[in-house]
N, C-alpha and C positions, 0 to 999 in steps of 0.2 A: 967499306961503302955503307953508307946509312942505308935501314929498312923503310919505305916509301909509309908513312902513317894509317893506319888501319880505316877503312872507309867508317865516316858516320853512320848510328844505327838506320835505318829506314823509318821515317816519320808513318807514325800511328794513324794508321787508318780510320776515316773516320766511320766507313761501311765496316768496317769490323767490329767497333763499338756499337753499334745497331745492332749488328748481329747476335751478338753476347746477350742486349737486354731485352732483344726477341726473344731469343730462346731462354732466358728468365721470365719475362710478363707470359709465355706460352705454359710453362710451369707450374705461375702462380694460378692460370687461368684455370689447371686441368688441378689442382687440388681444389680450389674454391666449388669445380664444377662435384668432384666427385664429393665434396662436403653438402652439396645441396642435392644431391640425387640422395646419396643416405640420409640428411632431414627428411626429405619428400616421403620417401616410405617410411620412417619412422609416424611420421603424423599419420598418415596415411594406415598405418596398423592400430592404431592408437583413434584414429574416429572409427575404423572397424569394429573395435573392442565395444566400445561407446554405442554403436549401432547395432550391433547385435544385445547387447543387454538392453538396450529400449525396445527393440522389439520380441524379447523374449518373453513368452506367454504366461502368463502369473499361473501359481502351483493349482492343481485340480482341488478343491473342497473333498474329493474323496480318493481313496486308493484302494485296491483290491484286495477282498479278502475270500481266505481258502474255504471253499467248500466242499473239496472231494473228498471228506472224510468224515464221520462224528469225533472223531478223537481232534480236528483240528476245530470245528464248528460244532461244540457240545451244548450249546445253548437251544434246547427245545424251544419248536416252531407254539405258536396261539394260535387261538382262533381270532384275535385281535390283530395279529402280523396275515394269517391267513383272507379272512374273509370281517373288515374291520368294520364294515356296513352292511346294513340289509339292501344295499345295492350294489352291484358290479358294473362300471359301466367302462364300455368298452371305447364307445366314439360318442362324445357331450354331444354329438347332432340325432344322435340314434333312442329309442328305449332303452335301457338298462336291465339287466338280470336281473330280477327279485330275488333274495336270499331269505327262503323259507324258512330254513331250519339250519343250525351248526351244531360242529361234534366236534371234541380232541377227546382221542382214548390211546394209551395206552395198550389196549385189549388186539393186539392186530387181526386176530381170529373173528372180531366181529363185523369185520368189513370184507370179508374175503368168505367162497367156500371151497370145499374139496381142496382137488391141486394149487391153487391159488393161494390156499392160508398154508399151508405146507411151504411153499415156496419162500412168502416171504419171513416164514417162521426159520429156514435153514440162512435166509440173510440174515438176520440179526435187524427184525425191523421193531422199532422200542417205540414208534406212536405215528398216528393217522389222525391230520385234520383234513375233514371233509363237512363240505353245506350240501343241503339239498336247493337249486332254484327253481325259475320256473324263465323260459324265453320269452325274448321281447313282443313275440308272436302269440303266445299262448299255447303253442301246439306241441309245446314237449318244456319234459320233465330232466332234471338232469341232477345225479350226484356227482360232484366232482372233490378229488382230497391231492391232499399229496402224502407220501408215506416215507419215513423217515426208518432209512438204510445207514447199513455200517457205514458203506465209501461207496467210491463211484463203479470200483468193479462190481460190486452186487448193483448197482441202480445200472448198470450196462448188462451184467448177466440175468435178472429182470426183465430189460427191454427184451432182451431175445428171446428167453423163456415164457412169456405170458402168449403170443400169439398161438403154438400147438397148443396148449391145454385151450386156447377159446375153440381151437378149428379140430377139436378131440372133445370137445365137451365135458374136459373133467377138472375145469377150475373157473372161478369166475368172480369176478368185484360182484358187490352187492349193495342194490341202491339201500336208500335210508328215509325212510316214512318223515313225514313233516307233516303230519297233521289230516283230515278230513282233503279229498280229492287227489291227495299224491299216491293211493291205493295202486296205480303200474310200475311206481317206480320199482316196487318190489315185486307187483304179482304180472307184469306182463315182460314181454320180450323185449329184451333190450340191445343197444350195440357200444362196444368198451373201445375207445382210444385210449392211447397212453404215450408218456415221453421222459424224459429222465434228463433231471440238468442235477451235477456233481454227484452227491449220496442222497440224492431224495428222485423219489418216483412220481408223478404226476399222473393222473388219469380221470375219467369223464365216461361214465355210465350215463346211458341214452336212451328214456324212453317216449314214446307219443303219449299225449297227457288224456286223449279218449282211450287207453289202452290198447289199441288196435295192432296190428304187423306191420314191418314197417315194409312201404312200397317205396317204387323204383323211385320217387319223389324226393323222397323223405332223405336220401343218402347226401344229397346238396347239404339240406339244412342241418342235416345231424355233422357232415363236416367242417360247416360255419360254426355251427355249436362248437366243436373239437378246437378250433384253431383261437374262437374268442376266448374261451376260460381254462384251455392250458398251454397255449403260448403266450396271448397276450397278458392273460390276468397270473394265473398260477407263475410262469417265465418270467416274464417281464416286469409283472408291478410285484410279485412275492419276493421269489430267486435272484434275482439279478440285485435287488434291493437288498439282497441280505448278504451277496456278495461285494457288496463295496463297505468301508469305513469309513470314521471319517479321518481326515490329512493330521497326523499329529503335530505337524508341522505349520499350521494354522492355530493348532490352540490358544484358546488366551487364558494367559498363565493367572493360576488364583489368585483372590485378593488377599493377603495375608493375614488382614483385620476378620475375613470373613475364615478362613483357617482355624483362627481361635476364638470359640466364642465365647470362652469366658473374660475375653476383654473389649469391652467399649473405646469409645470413639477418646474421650478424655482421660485412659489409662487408669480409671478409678473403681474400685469393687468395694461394694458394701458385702460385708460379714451379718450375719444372723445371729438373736440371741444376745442383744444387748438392751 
């Protein structure tokens, strides 16, 4: 008995053919998308980059240089770098300090007495520039210097050692005559601030310019005095000034023609002797 013929395949769907090229365009959809999400942040890091170096702050003209030591900063202070005019001035809307008289010595024993010159004799201090002024006001008289220390341990052990020897009376700055009328700065009573920025010592001998003692008054002004000529002036326009360099990174590099001077512009030298 013959086998009955095997049924025809079943006609091809056409919802199945959909479905295949769904699930391909769904595919092609989700690579396309994951290729534009990775552009997107690539650009996107890339104007960052861009954006950050246009707003990045061009180099400083100076960078910092060490002062806590002589051995790092060996270049002795002037009286030029110190006090480079016969005036100080502190605020362009104010009077200005006169600058009577200037000093750089070597000698550190001649600005100092007793304990005082001792002291800075056991630091290892190698020169004192100081001026003698006079204030905006007229009513005092003031020598101020700065004294150039090994390092900053001695202009720290300094700061702490100068108040006993003023409050024992056996050490003391000593002003510096400048001529006809400054006669208190040395022969009457006076009062010593002091301050210390890296290896140099700062300080400001104070006297009233009729010689008198000083009254309960007088402590305002002598502090005004203290804070104008060794924070603002000695700190701030000396020190801090001699603490920066300038950017090496700025320089502009030699002219090479000016490097050598025995050649001109046309590459030509005459010889002597002919």
């Amino acid at each position: 008995m013959a086998l009955p013929p095997a049924p025809p395949p079943p006609p091809r769907s056409g919802r199945t053919r959909w479905w295949y090229l769904g699930i391909a365009s769904l595919s092609v959809l989700a690579v396309l998308s994951t290729c534009g999400i990775f552009s997107y942040f690539m650009v996107q890091e890339e104007l960052a980059g861009r954006s950050s170096q246009a707003t990045a702050p061009p180099p400083s003209p100076v960078i910092p240089r060490d002062i806590s030591s002589r051995e790092n900063d060996p270049e002795p202070l002037t009286v030029a770098e110190v006090f480079p005019d016969d005036e100080v001035v502190i605020n362009p809307a104010e009077p200005p300090y006169q600058v009577l008289a200037t000093q750089e010595t070597e000698d550190c024993s001649a600005v100092a007495a007793d304990g005082m010159a001792t002291l800075l004799g056991e630091l290892d201090c190698s020169q004192v520039v100081r001026a003698t002024l006079e204030s905006p006001t007229d009513g005092y008289l003031v020598t101020a210097g700065i004294v150039n220390l090994a390092d900053q341990a001695g202009a720290e052990q300094a700061y702490e050692d100068i108040k006993p020897l003023i409050e024992e009376g056996t050490g003391r700055f000593l002003g510096m005559l400048a001529g006809d009328g400054t006669e208190p700065i040395v022969l009457s009573e006076t009062v010593l601030f002091w301050d210390y920025r890296g290896h140099y010592l700062m300080y400001a001998v104070i006297a009233r310019s009729d010689g008198e003692p000083f009254g309960n008054a007088d402590s305002r002004f002598a502090e005004l005095i203290s804070w104008d000529l060794i924070e603002v002036h000695l700190r701030s326009n000396v020190l801090d000034e001699r603490a920066t360099q300038p950017n090496p990174e700025l320089a502009t590099p030699a002219d090479p023609a000016e490097a050598d001077p025995d050649s001109d512009s046309d590459g030509e030298q005459e010889s002597e002797g002919e």
